[in-house]
Steps between C-alpha positions, in 0.01 A plus 500: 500500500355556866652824549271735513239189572572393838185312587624285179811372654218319777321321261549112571635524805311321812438706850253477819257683605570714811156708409178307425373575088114571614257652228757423232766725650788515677837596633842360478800563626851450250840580665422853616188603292145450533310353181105565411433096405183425284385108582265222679389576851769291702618538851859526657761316457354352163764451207443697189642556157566823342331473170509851331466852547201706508586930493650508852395161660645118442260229386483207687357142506522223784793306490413169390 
């Protein structure tokens, strides 16, 4: 079902931050490709989720 979907296969699954999100934006960095993320301003090293997909970018929210 995530086959031609591969920001889907991310949803759910936890990472850190090795970019700050400022402005609502961001960068992150799966296995060997860069991802647009869409979130709250938080600085490095903070744990997020993966919460959806938005076009070309991942959703995220804090890690609680």
């Amino acid at each position: 079902p995530t086959l031609n979907k591969r920001g889907s296969q991310y949803i759910d699954r936890i990472f850190t931050l090795n970019e700050p999100i400022t402005d609502g934006v961001g960068r992150l960095r799966v296995d060997d490709t860069g991802w647009r993320i869409i979130g709250p301003d938080l600085p490095v090293g903070e744990k997020i989720r993966v919460t959806g997909v938005d076009g070309t970018a991942l959703v995220v929210e804090k890690k609680e």
